[in-house]
C-alpha positions as CSV (number, residue, x, y, z in Angstrom):
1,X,46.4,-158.5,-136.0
2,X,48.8,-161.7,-136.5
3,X,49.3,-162.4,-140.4
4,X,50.3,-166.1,-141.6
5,X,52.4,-165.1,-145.3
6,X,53.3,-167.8,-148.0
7,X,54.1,-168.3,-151.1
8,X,52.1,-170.9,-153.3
9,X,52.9,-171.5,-156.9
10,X,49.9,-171.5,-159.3
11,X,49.1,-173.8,-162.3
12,X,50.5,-170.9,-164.6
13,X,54.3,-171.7,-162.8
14,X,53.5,-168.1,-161.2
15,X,54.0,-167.7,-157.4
16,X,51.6,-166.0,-155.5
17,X,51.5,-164.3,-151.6
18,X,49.0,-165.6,-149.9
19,X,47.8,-163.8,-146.3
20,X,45.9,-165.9,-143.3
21,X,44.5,-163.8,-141.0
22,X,45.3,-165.6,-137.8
23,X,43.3,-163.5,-135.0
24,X,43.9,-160.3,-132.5
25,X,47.3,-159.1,-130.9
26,X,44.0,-159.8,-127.7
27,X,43.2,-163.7,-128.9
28,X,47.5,-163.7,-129.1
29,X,49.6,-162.4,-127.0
30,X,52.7,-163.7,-128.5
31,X,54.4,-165.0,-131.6
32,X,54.6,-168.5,-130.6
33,X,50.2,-168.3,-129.5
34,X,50.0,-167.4,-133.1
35,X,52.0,-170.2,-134.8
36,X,50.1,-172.7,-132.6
37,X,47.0,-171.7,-133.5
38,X,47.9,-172.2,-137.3
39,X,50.2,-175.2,-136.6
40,X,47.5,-177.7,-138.1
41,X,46.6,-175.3,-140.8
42,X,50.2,-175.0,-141.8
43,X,51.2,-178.5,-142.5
44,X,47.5,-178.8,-144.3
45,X,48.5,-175.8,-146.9
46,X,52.0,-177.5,-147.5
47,X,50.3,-180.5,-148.4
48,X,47.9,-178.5,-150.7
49,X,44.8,-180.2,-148.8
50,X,42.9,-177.6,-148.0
51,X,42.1,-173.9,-150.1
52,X,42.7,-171.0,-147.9
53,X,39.4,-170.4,-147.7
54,X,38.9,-174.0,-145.6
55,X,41.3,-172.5,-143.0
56,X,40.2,-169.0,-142.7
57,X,37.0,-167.5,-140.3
58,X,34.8,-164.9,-141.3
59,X,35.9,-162.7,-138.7
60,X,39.5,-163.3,-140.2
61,X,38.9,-162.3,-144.0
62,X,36.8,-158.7,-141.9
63,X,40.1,-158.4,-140.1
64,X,42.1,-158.1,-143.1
65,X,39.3,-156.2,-145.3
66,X,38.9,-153.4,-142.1
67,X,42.6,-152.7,-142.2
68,X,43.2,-153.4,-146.4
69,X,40.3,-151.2,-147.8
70,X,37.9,-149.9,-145.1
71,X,39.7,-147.2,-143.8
72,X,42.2,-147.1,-147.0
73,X,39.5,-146.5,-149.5
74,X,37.5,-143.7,-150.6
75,X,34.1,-144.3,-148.0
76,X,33.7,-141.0,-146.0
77,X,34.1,-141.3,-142.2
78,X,30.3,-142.1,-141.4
79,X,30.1,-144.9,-143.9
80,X,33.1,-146.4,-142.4
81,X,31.3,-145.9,-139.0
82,X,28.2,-147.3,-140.0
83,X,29.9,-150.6,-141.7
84,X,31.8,-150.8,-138.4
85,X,28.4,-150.4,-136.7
86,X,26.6,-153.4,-138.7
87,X,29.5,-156.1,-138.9
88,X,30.2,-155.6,-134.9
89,X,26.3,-155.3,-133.8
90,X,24.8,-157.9,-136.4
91,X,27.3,-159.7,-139.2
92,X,30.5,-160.8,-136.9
93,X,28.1,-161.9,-133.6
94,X,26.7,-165.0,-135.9
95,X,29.4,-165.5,-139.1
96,X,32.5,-164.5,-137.9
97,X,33.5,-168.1,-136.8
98,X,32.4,-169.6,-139.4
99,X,34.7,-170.4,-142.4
100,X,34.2,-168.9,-145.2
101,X,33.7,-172.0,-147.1
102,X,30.9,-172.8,-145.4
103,X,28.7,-169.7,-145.9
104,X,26.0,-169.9,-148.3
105,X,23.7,-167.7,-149.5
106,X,20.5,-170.1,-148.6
107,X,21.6,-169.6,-144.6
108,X,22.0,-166.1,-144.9
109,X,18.5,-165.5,-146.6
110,X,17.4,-167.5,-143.7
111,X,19.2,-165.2,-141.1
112,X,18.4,-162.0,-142.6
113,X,14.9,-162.9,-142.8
114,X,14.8,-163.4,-139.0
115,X,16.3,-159.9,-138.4
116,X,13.8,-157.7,-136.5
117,X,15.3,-154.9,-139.0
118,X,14.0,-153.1,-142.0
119,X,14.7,-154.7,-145.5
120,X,16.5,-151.6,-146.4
121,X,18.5,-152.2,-143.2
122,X,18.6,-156.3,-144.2
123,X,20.0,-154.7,-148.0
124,X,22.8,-153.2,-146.6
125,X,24.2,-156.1,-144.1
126,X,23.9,-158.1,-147.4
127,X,26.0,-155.4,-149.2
128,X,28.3,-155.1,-146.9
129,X,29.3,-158.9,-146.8
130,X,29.5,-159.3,-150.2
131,X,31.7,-156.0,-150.0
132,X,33.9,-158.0,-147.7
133,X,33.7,-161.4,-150.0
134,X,34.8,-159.2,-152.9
135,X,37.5,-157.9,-150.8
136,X,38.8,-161.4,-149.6
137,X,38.6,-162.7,-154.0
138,X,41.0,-159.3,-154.5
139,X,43.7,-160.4,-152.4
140,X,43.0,-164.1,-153.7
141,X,42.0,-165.1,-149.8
142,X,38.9,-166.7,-151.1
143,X,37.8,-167.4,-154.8
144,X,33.8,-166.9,-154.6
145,X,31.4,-164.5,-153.1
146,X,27.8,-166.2,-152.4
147,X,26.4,-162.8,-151.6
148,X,26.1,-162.3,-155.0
149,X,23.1,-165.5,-154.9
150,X,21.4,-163.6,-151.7
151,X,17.8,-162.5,-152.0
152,X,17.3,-159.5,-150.3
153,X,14.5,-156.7,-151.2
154,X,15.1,-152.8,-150.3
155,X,11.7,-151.7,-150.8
156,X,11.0,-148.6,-148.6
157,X,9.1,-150.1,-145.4
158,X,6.7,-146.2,-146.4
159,X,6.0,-144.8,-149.5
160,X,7.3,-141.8,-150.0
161,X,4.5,-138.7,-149.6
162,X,5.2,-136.3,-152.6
163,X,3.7,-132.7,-152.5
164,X,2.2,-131.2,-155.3
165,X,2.6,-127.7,-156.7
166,X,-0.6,-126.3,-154.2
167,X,0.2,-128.4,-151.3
168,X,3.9,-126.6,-151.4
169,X,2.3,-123.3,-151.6
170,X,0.3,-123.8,-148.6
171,X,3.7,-125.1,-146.9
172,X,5.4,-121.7,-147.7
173,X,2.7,-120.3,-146.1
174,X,3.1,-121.1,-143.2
175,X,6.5,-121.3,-143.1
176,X,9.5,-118.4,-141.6
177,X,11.7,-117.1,-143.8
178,X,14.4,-119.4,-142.9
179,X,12.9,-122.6,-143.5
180,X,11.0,-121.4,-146.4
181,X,14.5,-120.3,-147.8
182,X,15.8,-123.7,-147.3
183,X,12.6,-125.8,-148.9
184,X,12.3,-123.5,-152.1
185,X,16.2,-123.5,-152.2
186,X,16.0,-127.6,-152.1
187,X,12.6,-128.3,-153.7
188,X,13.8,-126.3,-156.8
189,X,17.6,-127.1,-157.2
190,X,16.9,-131.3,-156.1
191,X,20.5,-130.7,-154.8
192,X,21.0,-133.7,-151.2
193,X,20.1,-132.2,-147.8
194,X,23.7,-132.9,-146.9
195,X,24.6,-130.8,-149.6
196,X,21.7,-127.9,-148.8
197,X,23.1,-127.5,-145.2
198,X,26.9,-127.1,-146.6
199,X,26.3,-124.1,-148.7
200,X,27.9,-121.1,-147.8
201,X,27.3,-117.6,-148.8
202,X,30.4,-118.0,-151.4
203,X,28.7,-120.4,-152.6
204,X,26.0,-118.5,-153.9
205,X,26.8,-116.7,-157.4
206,X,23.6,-114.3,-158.0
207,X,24.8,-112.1,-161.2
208,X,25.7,-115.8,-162.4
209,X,22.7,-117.4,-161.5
210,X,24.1,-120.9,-160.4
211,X,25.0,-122.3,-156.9
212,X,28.5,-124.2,-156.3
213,X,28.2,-127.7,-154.7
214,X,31.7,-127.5,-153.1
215,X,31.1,-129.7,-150.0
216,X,28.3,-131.8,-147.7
217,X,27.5,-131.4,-143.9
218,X,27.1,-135.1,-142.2
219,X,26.5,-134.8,-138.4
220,X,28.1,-131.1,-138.5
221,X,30.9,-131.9,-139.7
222,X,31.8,-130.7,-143.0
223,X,33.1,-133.7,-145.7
224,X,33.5,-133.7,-149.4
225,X,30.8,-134.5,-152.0
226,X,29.3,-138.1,-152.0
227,X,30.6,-138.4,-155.4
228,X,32.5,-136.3,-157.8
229,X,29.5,-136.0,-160.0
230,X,27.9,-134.1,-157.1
231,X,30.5,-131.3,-157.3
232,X,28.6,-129.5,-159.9
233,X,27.4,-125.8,-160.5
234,X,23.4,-125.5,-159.9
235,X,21.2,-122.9,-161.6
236,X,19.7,-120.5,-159.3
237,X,16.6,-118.8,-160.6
238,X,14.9,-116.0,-159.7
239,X,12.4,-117.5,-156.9
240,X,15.6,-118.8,-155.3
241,X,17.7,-115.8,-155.6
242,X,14.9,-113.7,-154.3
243,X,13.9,-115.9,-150.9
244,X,17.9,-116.4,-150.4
245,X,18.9,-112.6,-150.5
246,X,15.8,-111.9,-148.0
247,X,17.4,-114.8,-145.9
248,X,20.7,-113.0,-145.7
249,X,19.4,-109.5,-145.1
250,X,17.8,-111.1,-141.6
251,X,21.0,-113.5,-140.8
252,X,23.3,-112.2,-138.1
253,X,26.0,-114.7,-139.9
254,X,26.4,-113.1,-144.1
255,X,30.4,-112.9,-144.6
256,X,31.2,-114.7,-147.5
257,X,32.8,-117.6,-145.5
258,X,29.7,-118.0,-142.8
259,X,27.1,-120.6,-143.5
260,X,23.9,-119.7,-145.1
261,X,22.0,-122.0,-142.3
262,X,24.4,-121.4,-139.6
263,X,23.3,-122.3,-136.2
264,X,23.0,-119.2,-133.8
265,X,23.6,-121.8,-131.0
266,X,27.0,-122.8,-132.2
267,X,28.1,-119.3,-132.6
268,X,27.6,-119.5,-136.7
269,X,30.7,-122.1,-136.1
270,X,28.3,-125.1,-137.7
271,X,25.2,-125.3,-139.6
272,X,21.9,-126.0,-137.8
273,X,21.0,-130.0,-137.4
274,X,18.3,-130.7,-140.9
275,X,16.7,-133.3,-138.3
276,X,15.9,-130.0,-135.6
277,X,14.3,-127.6,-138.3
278,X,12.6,-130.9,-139.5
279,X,10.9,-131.7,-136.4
280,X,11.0,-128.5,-134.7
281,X,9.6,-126.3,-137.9
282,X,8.9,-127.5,-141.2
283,X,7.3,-131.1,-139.8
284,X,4.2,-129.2,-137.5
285,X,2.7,-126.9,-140.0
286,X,-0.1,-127.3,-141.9
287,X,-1.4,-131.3,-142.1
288,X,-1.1,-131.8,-145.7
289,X,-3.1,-134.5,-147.3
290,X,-1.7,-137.6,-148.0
């Protein structure tokens, strides 16, 4: 990316940096394709004409936001995936030449609302922009965020169905050891299904009772907790001590080190897909009421 840098001094006497984001090494090629392209802008911003944020695109402020604080933060690798996903597929295609000045939250309520996406979907486009608005008011690029004035409901597009205490008995039922292993082990610790299909056996502490969330498992690949919170110690009571000792006597993979759902198709290497023993196993039993 070419940067524009310079210094502006504030009403306090303070000077400031301040950082334009001119375009892609791709837009231009060379130095002098840059400084043309900010030529006008340049003489505006000695003049103190326009703010910064009269002179700078969308696309511009995600620029300096993907290479400040996406991939410098704290976001795991599939939330910086999926925010890569959403601001190339949907939020860059119709704001990112627009200036950020002239975005307002009435326009984007308008836009969202003719997405042919889900509102939880709609939420997190609107989150994600105001993520990037926030970013560009840190580095004193731009000095409001109208996401914060954007309407946008999450509701679930389905409520939720909820088994009771009989219906989860019948489930068991009908269930292998395996995935009954896995449902009692998540239906009575609450623990993320993430976090269910990261456990390994040294994990599990059965004279202590308790299981140690140490890591998650996001499209096989292990990754740490969502939060730090989430590293946390479990109890482990005797219904899910009993069903997970049966589930190791019949694993082929038990060392202390192998995962307690590992996949006999990757060689006990990874843990099995939760979206296969979904589908494949838990999904066709019994049709439970609604």
């Amino acid at each position: 990316m070419w940067e524009f840098l310079w210094r502006e001094t504030s009403a306090d006497g303070k000077r400031h940096q301040r950082t334009l984001v001119v375009g892609s090494v791709k837009e231009f090629r060379t130095e002098r394709d840059a400084l043309a392209q900010i030529q006008t802008f340049r003489g505006n911003i000695n003049r103190n004409s326009l703010p910064i944020s009269a002179v700078l695109t969308f696309s511009g402020l995600v620029g300096h936001y993907r290479q400040n604080e996406l991939v410098c933060g704290n976001k795991t690798e599939k939330t910086q995936e999926s925010y890569r996903v959403y601001l190339s597929r949907w939020i860059e295609p119709r704001w990112g030449r627009d200036y950020l000045h002239n975005i307002n939250p009435v326009q984007v309520e308008e836009w969202l609302r003719s997405l042919p996406l889900t509102d939880g979907s709609k939420a997190k486009i609107r989150n994600i922009m105001s993520a990037v608005f926030s970013h560009g008011i840190r580095y004193e690029i731009t000095e409001k965020n109208p996401m914060r004035s954007v309407r946008q409901s999450a509701r679930r597009a389905k409520v939720p169905v909820v088994l009771d205490v009989s219906e989860l008995h019948r489930l068991f039922a009908v269930l292998a050891l395996r995935e009954r292993a896995m449902v009692i082990t998540d239906a009575l610790t609450g623990i993320r299904r993430s976090e269910l299909m990261g456990l390994k056996w040294e994990d599990l502490d059965f004279m202590g009772c308790k299981i140690e969330i140490v890591r998650s498992v996001v499209d096989c690949a292990p990754v740490p907790c969502k939060t730090e919170a989430s590293r946390k110690h479990v109890p482990m009571n005797e219904h899910i001590a009993q069903v997970l000792m049966s589930w190791r006597q019949e694993s082929v993979y038990t060392k202390p080190e192998d995962w307690v759902w590992a996949s006999p198709h990757k060689e006990g290497t990874d843990p099995y897909w939760p979206q296969t023993i979904m589908q494949r196993f838990i999904r066709p039993g019994p049709q439970l009421p609604v």
